[in-house]
C-alpha positions as YAML, in Angstrom:
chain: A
units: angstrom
residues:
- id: 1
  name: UNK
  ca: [33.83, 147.10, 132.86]
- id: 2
  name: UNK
  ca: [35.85, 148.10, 129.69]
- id: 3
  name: UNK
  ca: [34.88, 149.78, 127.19]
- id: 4
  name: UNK
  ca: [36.80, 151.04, 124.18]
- id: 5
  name: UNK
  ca: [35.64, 154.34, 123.36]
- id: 6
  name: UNK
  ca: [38.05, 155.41, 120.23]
- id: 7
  name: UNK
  ca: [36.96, 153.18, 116.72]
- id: 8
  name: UNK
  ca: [37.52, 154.53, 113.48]
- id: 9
  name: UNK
  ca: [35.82, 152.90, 110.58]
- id: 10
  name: UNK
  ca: [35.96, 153.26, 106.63]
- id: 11
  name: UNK
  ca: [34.32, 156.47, 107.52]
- id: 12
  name: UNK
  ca: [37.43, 158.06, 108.43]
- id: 13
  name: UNK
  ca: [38.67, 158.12, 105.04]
- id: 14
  name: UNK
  ca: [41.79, 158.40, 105.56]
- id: 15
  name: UNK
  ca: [42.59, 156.93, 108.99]
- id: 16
  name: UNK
  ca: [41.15, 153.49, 108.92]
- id: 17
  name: UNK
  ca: [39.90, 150.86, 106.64]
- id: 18
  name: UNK
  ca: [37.82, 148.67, 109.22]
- id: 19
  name: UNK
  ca: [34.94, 147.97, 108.58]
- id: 20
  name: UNK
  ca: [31.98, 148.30, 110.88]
- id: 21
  name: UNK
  ca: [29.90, 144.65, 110.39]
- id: 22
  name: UNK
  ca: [33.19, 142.89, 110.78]
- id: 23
  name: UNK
  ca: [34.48, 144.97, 113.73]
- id: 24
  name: UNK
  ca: [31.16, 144.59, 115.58]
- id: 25
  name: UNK
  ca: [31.09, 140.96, 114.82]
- id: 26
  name: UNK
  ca: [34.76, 140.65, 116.50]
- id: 27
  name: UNK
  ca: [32.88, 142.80, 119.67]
- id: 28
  name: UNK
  ca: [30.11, 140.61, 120.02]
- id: 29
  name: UNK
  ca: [32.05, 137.32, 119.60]
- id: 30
  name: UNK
  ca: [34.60, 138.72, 122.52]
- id: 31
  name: UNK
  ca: [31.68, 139.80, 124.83]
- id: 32
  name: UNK
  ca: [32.14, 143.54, 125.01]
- id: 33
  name: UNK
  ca: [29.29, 145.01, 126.23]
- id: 34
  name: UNK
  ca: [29.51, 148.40, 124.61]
- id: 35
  name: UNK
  ca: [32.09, 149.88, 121.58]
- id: 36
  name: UNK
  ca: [32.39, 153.62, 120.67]
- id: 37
  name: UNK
  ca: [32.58, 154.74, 117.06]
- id: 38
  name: UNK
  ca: [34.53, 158.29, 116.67]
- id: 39
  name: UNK
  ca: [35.47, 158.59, 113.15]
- id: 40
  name: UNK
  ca: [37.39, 161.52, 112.38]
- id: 41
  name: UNK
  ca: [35.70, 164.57, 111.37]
- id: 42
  name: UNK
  ca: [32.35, 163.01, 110.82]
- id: 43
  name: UNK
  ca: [29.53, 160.90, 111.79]
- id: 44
  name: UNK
  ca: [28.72, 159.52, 108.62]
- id: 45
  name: UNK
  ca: [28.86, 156.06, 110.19]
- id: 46
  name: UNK
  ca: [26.36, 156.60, 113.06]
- id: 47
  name: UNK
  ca: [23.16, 154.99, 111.76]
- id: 48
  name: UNK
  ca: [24.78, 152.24, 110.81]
- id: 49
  name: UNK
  ca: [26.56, 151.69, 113.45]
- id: 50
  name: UNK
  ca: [23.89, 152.14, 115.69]
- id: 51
  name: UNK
  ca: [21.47, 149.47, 113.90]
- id: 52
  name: UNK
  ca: [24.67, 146.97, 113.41]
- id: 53
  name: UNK
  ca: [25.57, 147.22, 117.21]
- id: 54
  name: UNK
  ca: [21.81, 146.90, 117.89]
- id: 55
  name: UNK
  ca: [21.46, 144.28, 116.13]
- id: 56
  name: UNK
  ca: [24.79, 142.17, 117.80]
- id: 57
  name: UNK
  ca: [24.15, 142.90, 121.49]
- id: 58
  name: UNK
  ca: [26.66, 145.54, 121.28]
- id: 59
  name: UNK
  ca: [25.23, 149.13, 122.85]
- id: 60
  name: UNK
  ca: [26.66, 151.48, 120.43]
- id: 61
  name: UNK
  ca: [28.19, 154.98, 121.67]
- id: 62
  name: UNK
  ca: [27.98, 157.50, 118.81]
- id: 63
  name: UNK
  ca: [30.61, 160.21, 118.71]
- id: 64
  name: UNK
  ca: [33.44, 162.14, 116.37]
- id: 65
  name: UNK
  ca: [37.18, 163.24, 116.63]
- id: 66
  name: UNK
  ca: [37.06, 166.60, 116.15]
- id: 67
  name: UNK
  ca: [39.92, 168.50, 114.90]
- id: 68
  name: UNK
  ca: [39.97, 172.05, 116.92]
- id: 69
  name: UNK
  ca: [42.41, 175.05, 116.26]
- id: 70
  name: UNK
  ca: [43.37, 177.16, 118.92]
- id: 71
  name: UNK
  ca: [42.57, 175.56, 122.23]
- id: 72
  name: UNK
  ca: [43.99, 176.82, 125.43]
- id: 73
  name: UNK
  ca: [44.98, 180.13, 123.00]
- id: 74
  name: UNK
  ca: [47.50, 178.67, 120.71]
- id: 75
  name: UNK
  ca: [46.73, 179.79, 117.93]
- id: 76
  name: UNK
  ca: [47.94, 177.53, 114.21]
- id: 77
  name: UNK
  ca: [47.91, 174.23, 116.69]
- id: 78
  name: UNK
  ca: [45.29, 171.90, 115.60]
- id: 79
  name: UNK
  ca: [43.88, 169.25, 118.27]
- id: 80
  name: UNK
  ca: [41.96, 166.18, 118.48]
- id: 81
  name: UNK
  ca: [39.11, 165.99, 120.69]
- id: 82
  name: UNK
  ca: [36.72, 162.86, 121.33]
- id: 83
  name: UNK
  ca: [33.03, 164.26, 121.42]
- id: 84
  name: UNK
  ca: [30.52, 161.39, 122.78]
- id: 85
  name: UNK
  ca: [26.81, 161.91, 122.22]
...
């Protein structure tokens, strides 16, 4: 089973403009079993989410993409990590 793991919604300011009732319509209407929100920097979209995917069939999996500085020791490089709860 599939599962995509890496959605950004209109939560992510500046990194996506879907919309979470439309994009969990399109999940439930393919059959996906499961989507995973990670907006960037925030989780300002979770409880919605989370009732939305509730209510469609789809099991919601609530996480962020965290910007770190300094991983591995170098310092000044910024990454992106996916965090699932």
């Amino acid at each position: 089973m599939f599962v995509h793991l890496r959605l950004h919604s209109e939560f992510s300011v500046v990194d996506s403009t879907c919309r979470i009732d439309e994009v969990l319509k399109a999940a439930a209407k393919d059959g996906q079993p499961a989507l995973g929100l990670t907006d960037l920097n925030n989780l300002f979209g979770g409880v919605k989410f989370y009732k939305e995917g509730r209510g469609k069939g789809v099991k919601p999996v609530l996480g962020a993409e965290i910007n770190l500085e300094g991983l591995g020791g170098d310092q000044g490089v910024i990454s992106r990590v996916a965090l699932l709860v």
